[in-house]
N, C-alpha and C positions, 0 to 999 in steps of 0.2 A: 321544405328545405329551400334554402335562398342559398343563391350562388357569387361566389366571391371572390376577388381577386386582392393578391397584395403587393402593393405598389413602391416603390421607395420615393420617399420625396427628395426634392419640390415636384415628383413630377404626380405623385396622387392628387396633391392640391390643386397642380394645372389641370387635371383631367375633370373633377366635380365643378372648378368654378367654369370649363364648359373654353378652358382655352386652348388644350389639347386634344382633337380630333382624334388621333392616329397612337394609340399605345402598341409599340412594337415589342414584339418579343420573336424568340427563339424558333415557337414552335407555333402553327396554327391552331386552332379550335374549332370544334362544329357547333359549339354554345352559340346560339342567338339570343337577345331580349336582354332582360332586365340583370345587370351586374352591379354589386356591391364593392365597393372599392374601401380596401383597407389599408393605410399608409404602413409602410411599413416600420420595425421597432426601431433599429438602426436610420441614424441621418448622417452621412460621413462629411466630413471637412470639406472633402472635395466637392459635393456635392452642394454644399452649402458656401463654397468659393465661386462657384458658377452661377449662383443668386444674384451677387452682389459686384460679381462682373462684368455677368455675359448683358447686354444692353435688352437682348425679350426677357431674360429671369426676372431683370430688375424691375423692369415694367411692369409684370405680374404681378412679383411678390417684392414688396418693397422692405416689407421683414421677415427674412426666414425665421429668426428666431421665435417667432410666435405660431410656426406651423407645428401641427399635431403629429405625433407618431403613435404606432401602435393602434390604432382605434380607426375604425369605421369610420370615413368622415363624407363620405357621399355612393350616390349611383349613376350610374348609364345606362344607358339600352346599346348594344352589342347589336348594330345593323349588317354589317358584313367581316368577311373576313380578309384582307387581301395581300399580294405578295409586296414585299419593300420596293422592289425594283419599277414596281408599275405604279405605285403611289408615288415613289421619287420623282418619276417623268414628268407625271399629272401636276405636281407640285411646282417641279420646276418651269414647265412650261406655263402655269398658270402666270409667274412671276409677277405675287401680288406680296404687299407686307404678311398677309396671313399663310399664306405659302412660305413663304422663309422663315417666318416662328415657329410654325410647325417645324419643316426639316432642324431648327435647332432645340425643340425639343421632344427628339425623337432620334432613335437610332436606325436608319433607313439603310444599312449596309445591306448589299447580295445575302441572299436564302434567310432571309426573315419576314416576319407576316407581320401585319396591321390591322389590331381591332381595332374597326370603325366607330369610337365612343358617341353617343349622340342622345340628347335629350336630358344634359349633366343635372343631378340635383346635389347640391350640398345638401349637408345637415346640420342645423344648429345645437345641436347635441352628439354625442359621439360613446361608442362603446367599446372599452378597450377586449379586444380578444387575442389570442397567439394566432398569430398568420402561418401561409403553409406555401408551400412553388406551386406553381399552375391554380389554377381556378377551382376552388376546395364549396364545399355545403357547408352550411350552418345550419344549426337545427333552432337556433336563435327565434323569435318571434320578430325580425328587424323590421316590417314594415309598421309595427304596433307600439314599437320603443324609438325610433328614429322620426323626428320631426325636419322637415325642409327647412332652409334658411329662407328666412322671408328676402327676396332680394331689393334694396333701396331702388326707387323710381327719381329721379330727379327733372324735373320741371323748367325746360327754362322759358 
């Protein structure tokens, strides 16, 4: 069984290409290791309004309309778990451009948690399945069907 989580974009896309650290949600988790990230089926307007205005979305994703929904599109490794409030501090006081991207693509309000994403792998392939809330099993084979994106090396 492989463990999975489902994400709405843009923000599944920023967490596999390894730009969002900190996926915030509701409730904590005792899961550690290796997670499956599935974008979710739904991309809403608003959601795809903040691509193309917020100054980090656009940096990232310079076309939403080509991100994937519905399908498995990369993994992480789940290193911790921690509360919003104490990442927020850490972030703030670090006050570096990647401290600030993060808090704006992240919801860091009081009594919410942050998985720690780390080690992002896309995939260059992708498999559509029905997503489910909180972090669900697949009985899937996904490490024997999911190939990594090779990532471009550029030379100067």
């Amino acid at each position: 069984m492989f463990k999975v989580i489902t994400v709405k974009q843009p923000w599944a896309q920023l967490i596999v290409m390894g730009l969002k650290e900190w996926e915030t949600r509701s409730k904590g988790t005792p899961h550690r290791g290796e997670l499956y990230i599935q974008s979710s089926k739904a991309f809403d307007e608003e959601d795809w309004e903040l691509c193309v205005t917020n100054p980090f979305f656009k940096e990232a994703i310079p076309d939403p309309n080509r991100l994937v929904c519905g399908e498995i599109i990369g993994k992480v490794d789940v290193t911790a778990v921690q509360k919003t409030e104490v990442i927020r501090q850490l972030l703030r006081m670090n006050d570096t451009y990647k401290g600030k991207r993060e808090l704006a693509f992240g919801d860091f309000r009081d009594g919410r948690f942050g998985y720690q994403c780390s080690n992002a792998v896309e995939f260059s392939n992708h498999i559509k399945v029905r997503g489910q809330l909180g972090i669900w099993n697949s009985a899937l084979p996904l490490d024997k069907i999911l190939v990594p994106k090779v990532k471009e090396v550029v030379y100067v």
